[in-house]
C-alpha positions in Angstrom: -28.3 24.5 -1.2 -26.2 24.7 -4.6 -22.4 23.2 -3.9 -21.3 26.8 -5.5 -21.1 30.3 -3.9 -18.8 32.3 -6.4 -17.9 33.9 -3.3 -14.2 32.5 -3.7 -13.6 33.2 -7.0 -11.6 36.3 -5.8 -9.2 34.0 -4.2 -10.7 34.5 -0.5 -12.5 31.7 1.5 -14.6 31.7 4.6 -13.3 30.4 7.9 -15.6 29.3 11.1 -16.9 32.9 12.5 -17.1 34.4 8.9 -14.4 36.0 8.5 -12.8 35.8 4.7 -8.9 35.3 4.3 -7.3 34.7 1.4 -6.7 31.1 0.2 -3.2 31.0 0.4 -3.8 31.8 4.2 -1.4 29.8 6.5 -4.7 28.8 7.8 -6.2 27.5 4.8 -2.7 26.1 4.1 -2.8 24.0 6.8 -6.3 22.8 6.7 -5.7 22.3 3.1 -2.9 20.1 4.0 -4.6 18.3 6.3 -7.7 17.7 4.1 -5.1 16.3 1.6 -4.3 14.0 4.3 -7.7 12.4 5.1 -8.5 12.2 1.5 -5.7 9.8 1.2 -6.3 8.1 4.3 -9.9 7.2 2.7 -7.9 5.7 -0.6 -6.1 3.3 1.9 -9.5 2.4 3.4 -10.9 1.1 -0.4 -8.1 -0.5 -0.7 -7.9 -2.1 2.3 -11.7 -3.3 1.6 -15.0 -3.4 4.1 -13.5 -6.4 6.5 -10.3 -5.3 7.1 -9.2 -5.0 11.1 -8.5 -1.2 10.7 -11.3 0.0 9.1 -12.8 1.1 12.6 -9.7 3.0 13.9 -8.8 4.6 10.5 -13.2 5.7 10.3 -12.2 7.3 14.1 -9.0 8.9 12.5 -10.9 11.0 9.3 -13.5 11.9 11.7 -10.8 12.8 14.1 -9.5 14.7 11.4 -12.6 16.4 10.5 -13.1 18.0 13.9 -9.4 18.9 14.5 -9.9 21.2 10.6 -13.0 22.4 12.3 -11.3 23.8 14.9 -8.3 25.1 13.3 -10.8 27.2 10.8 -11.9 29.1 14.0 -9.1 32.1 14.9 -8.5 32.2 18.6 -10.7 35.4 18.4 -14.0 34.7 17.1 -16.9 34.4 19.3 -18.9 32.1 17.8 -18.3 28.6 19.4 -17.3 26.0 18.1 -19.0 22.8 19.3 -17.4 20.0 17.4 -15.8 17.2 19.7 -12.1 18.1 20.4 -10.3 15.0 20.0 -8.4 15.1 23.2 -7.6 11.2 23.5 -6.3 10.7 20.3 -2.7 11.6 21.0 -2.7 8.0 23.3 -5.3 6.2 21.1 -2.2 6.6 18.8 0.1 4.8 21.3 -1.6 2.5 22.4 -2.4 1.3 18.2 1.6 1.7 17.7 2.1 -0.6 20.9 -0.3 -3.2 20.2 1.1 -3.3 16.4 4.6 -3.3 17.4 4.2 -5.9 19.8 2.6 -8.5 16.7 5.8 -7.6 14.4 8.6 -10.5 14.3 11.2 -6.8 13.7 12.1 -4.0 15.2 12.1 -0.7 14.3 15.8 0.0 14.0 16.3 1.5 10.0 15.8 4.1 7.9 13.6 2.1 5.2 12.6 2.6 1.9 8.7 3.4 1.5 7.3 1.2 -0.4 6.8 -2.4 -0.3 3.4 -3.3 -1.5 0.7 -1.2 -2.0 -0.9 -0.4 1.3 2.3 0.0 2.6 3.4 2.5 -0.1 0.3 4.4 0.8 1.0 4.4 4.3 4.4 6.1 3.9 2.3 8.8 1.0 0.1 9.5 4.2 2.9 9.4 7.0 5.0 12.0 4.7 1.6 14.3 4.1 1.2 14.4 7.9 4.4 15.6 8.4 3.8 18.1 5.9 0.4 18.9 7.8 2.3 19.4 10.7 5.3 21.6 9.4 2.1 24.1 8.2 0.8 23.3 11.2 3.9 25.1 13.3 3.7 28.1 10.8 -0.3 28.4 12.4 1.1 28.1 15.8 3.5 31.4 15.2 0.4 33.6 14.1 -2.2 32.2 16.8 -3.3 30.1 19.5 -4.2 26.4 19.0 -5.2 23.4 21.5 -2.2 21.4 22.3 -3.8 18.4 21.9 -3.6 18.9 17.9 -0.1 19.5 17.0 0.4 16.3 19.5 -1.7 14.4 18.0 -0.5 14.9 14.3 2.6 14.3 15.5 1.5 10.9 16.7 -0.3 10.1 13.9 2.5 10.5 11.3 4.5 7.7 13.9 1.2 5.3 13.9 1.5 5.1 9.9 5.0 4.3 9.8 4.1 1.7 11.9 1.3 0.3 10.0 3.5 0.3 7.2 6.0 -1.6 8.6 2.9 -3.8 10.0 1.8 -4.3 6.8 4.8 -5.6 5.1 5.3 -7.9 8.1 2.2 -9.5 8.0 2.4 -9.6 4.3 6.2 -11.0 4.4 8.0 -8.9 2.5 11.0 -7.6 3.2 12.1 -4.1 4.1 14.5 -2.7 1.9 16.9 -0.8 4.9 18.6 2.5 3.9 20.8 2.3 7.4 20.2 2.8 11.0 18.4 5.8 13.0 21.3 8.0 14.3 20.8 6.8 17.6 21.6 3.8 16.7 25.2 4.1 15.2 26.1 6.9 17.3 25.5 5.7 20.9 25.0 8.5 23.9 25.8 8.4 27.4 22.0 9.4 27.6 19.0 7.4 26.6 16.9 8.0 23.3 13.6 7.0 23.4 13.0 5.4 19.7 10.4 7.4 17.8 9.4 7.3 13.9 10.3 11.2 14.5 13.1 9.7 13.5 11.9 7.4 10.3 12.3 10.4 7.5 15.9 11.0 6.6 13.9 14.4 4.9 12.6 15.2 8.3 15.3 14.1 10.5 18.3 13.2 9.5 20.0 16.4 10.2 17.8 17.8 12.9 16.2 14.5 14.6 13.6 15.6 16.9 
């Protein structure tokens, strides 16, 4: 089978079922996105080399990934079924990785930081801020048609878990974080608990509307 179709040189592409939308589909926008995503995901995992202790849980995440795009390219409508593994665990695999990474840092999480660092920490925050963008064109999807809750959830999640490796990163590496100032919860105290979240690690994302 020859890589080429010609079939989207019109500007349309195929999704699961066969129906053809255009390419600038919020579909295809967010799978796009998403696809962006893993790509860099598999940079961090050549840099990171074959021996390195997340290699296994960042492999589960890109084929995580994988299935979740499958999914998304099939509109709530189509008939055809779509028998690629929903990842339905992954929103606490993520939470469980964060805790266990937390727990092995000598800080906590209380700053705004500047992404960067070293290397695999700077590419940690490129993926954390592509996730976020997969899950802002991920919303837009939501608005025009139905899609399994455990996605969006566990996007969500994953942006948080690579904040945290970054900051895990630079721990074990010892350098130093280079603080911006503290999460909003943090210098404005409420008569109500906040539970801390890397929701709140963007100033882009949240620093207005924290969420």
């Amino acid at each position: 089978m020859k890589i080429y179709t010609k079939k989207g040189d019109k500007g349309t592409t195929g999704l699961f079922g066969g129906k053809r939308v255009p390419k600038d589909d919020v579909r295809v926008e967010c799978i796009g996105t998403l696809d962006e995503v893993n790509s860099t995901i598999g940079l961090l995992r050549v840099k990171l080399g074959d021996t390195h202790e997340w290699q296994g849980n960042l492999h589960k995440i890109q084929k995580d990934m994988m299935d979740m795009m499958s999914h998304l390219a099939r509109p709530s409508d189509t008939k055809k079924i779509n028998t690629n593994p929903m990842p339905v665990n992954g929103p606490e695999f993520c939470e469980h990785w964060i805790d266990e990474l937390e727990g092995a840092m000598t800080h906590p999480s209380d700053y705004f930081i500047l992404p960067g660092g070293n290397e695999v920490s700077a590419l940690c925050h490129m993926i954390r801020t592509q996730m976020r963008r997969g899950e802002r064109r991920l919303v837009s999807l939501i608005r025009t048609d139905e899609v399994d809750e455990t996605i969006p959830s566990y996007i969500n999640r994953l942006s948080d878990l690579f904040f945290t490796l970054s900051r895990a990163e630079m721990d074990k590496a010892g350098v130093a974080e280079e603080k911006w100032q503290l999460f909003l919860y943090k210098r404005f105290k409420t008569t109500e608990p906040v539970a801390e979240s890397t929701d709140t690690a963007s100033p882009a994302d949240t620093a207005v509307n924290p969420s």
